[in-house]
Structure formats: C-alpha cells, structure tokens
GUZA-753355 format. One record per residue (C-alpha): chain; residue in three letters; x, y, z. Coordinates in pm, 1 decimal, padded with zeros to 6 digits. Layout:
BEGIN
<r unit="A" code="ALA" x="X" y="Y" z="Z"/>
...
//
This chain:
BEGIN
<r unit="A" code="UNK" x="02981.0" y="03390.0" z="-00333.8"/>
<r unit="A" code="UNK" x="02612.0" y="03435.6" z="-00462.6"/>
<r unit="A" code="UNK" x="02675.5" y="03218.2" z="-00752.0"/>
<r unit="A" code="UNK" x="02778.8" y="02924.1" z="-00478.7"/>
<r unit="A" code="UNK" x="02454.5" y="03001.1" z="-00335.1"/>
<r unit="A" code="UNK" x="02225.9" y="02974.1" z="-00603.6"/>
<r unit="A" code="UNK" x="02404.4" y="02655.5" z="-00719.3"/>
<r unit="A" code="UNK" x="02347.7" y="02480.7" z="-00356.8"/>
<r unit="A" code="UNK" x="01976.7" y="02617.6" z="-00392.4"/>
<r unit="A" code="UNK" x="01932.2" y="02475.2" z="-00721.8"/>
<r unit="A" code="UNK" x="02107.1" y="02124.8" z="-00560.0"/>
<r unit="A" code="UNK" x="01873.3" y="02142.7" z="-00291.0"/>
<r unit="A" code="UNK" x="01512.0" y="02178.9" z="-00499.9"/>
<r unit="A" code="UNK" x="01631.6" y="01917.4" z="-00730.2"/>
<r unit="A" code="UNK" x="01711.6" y="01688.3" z="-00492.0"/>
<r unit="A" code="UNK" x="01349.5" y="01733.3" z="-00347.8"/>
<r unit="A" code="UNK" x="01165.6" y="01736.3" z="-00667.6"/>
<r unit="A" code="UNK" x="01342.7" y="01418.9" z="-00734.2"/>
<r unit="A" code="UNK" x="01239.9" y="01260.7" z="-00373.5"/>
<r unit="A" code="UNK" x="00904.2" y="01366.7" z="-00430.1"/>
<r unit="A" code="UNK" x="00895.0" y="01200.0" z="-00777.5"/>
<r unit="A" code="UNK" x="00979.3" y="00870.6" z="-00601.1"/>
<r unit="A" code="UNK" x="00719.7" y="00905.6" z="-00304.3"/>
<r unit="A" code="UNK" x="00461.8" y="00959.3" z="-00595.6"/>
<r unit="A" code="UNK" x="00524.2" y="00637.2" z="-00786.0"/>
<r unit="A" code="UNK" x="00545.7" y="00404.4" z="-00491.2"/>
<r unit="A" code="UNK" x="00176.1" y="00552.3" z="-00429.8"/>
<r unit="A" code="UNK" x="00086.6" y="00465.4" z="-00802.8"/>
<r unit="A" code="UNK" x="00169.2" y="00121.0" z="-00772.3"/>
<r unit="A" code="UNK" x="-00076.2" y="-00000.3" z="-00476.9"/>
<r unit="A" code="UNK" x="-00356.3" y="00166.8" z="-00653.8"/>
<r unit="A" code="UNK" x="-00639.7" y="-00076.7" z="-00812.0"/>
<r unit="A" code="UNK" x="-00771.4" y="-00445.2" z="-00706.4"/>
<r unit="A" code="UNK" x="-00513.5" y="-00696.1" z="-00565.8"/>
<r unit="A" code="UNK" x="-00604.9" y="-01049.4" z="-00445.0"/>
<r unit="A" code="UNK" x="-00435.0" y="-01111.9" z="-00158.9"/>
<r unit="A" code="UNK" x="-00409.1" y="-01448.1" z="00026.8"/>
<r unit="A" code="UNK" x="-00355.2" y="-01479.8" z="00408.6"/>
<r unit="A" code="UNK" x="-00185.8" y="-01816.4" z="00549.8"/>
<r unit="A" code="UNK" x="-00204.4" y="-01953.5" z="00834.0"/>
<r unit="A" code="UNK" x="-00451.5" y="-01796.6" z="01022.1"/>
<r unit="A" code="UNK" x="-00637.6" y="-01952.0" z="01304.0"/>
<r unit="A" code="UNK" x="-00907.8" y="-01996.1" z="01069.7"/>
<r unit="A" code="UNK" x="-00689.2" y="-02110.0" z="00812.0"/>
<r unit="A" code="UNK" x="-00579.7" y="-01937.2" z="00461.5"/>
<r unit="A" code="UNK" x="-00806.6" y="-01645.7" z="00419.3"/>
<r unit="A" code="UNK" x="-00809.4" y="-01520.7" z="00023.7"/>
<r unit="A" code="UNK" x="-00971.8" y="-01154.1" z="-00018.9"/>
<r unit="A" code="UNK" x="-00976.7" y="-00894.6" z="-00270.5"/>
<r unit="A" code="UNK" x="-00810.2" y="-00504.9" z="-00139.0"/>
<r unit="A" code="UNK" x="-00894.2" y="-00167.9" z="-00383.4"/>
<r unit="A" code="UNK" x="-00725.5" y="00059.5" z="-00336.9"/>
<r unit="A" code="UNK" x="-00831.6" y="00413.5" z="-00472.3"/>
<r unit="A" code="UNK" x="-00642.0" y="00761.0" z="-00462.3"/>
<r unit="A" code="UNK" x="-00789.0" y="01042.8" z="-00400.5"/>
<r unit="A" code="UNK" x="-00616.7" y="01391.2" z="-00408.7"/>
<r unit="A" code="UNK" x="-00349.7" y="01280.8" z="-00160.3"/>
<r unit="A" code="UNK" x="-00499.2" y="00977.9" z="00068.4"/>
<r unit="A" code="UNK" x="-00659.9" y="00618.4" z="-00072.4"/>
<r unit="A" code="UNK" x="-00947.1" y="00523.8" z="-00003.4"/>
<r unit="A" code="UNK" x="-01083.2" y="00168.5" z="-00068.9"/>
<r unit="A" code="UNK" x="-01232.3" y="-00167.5" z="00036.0"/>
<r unit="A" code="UNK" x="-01175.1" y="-00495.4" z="00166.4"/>
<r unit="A" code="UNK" x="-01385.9" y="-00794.9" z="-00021.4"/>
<r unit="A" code="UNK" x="-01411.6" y="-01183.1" z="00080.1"/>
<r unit="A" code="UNK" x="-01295.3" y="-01410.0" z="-00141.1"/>
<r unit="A" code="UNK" x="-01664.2" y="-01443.7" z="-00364.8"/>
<r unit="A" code="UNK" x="-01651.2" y="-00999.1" z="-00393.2"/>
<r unit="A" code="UNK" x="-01880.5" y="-00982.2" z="-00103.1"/>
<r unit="A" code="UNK" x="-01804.3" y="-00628.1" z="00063.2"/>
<r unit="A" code="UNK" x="-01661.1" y="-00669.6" z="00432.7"/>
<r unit="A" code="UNK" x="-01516.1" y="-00345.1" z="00533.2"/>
<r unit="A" code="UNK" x="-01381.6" y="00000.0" z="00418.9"/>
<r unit="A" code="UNK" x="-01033.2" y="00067.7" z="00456.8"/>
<r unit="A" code="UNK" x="-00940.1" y="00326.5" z="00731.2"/>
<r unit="A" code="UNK" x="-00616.2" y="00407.1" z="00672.5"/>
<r unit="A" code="UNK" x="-00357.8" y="00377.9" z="00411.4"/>
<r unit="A" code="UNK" x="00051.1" y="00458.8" z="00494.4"/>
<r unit="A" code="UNK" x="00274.0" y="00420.2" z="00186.0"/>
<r unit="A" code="UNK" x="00613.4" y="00444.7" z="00222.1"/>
<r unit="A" code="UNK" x="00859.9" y="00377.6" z="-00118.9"/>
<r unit="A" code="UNK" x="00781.5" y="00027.1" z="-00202.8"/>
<r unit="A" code="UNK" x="00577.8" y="-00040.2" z="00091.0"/>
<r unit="A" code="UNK" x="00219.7" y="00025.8" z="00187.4"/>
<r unit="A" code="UNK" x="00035.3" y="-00046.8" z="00495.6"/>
<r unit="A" code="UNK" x="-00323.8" y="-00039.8" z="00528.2"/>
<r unit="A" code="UNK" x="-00565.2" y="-00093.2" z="00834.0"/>
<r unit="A" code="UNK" x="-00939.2" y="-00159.5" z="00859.9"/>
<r unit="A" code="UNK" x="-01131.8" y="-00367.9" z="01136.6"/>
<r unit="A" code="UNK" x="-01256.3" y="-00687.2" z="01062.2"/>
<r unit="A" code="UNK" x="-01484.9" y="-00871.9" z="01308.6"/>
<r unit="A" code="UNK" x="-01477.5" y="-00641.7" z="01558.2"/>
<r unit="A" code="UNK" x="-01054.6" y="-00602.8" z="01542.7"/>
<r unit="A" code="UNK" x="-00853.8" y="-00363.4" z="01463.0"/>
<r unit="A" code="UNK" x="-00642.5" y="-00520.4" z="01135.0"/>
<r unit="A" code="UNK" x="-00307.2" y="-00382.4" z="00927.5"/>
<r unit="A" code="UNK" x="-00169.4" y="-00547.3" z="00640.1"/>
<r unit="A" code="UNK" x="00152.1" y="-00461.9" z="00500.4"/>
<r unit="A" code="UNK" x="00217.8" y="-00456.7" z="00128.7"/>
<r unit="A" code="UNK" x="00545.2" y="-00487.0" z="00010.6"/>
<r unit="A" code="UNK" x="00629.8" y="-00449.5" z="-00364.9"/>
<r unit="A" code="UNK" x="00775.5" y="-00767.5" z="-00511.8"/>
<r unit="A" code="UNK" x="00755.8" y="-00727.8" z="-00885.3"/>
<r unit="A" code="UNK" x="00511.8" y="-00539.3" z="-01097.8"/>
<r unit="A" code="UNK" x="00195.5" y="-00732.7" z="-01029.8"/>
<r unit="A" code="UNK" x="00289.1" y="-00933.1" z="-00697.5"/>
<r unit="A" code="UNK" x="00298.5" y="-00868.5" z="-00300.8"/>
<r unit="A" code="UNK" x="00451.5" y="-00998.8" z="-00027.5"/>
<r unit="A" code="UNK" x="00363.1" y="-00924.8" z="00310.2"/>
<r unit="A" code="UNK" x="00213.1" y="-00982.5" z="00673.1"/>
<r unit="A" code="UNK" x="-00142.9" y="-00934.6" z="00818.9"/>
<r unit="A" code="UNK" x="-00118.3" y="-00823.7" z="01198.1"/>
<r unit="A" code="UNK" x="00292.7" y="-00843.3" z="01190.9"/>
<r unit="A" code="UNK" x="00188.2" y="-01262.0" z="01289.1"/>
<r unit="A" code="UNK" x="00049.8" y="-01403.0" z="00932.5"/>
<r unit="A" code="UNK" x="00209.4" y="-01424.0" z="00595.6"/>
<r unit="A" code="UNK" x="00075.2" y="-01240.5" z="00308.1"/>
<r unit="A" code="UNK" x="00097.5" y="-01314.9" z="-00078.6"/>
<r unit="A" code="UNK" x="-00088.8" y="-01153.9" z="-00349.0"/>
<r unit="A" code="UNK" x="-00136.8" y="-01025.9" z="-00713.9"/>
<r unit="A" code="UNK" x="-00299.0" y="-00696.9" z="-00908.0"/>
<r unit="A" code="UNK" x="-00613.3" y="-00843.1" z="-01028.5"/>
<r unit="A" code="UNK" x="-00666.1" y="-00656.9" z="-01432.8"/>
//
C-alpha cells in the first residue's frame, strides 16, 4: 500500500512539472517585437509595433506607432498556452489585444474583442 502511494505521488509531480513546462513556453513565444496590424478600425487599418519583455514572472513592454514613435506602456500582460492578451490605454481608452499563436513568427487576433488583428515577430 505505500508503494501505490508513492507511485500516485510520483504521477502527480510529473504531471505538474510537465504542465508547468508548457505554461513556460507559451510565455517564451510572445516575448520580443511583433508588428501587428489592426483592420478596420474607425480610423482605418492601424499598423504598430508591441515588445514584449519578461521579467522574473510578468512582461513588461511597449506599444509603438507604425514609424517606432513610443505611444504607451503596456499594463498588463495574461498568457494563457498559445494565447496572450495584453492591455494598455491608448487615447484616453482602456485597450486589450489578444494574441493568438498561428505559426512560429505570425499572430492572429482581435483588438477590443470588435477589430481583427494580424501580425509577425519583427528579428
């Protein structure tokens, strides 16, 4: 009977290193400069660069028009598997945009839940 209990404990921490493991790379691949494009907006497409920076176990980073001009710092950053949301204010709003992993190097996603989102790790 303690054997069967060591086993399941054994089962138990490997299963959670291993879910751990996978909540770590998911957080590896939003970090560094993507340039993300915004359609349809009421002011049109928007293009603007996001960096994305980790630090111990948040992000930090920045939000950059489309010519590298700084425009806000990011407030928040929720990563979840192959998804990451992040939210900053932008001209007096409150703004989220949600990253989700398409390939290696590409996004899909939505600003505000209302506008589609495309973009691409800039090197």
């Amino acid at each position: 009977m303690k054997k069967a209990g060591l086993l399941f404990a054994g089962l138990f921490f490997l299963l959670l290193s291993v879910n751990i493991k996978a909540q770590t790379s998911g957080a590896d691949y939003f970090t560094g400069k993507w340039n993300i494009l915004v359609k349809g907006t009421p002011n049109g497409d928007i293009r603007m660069f996001v960096t994305l920076q980790k630090q111990d176990t948040t992000f930090a980073g920045s939000v950059q028009d489309s010519t590298g001009q700084f425009i806000t710092k990011i407030d928040k950053v929720e990563i979840n598997g192959d998804k990451a949301i992040i939210y900053f204010n932008a001209q007096g709003y409150d703004v989220n945009l949600e990253m989700d992993k398409k390939d290696d190097d590409h996004i899909n996603g939505s600003m505000m839940g209302m506008f589609d989102a495309e973009g691409e790790r800039v090197n």
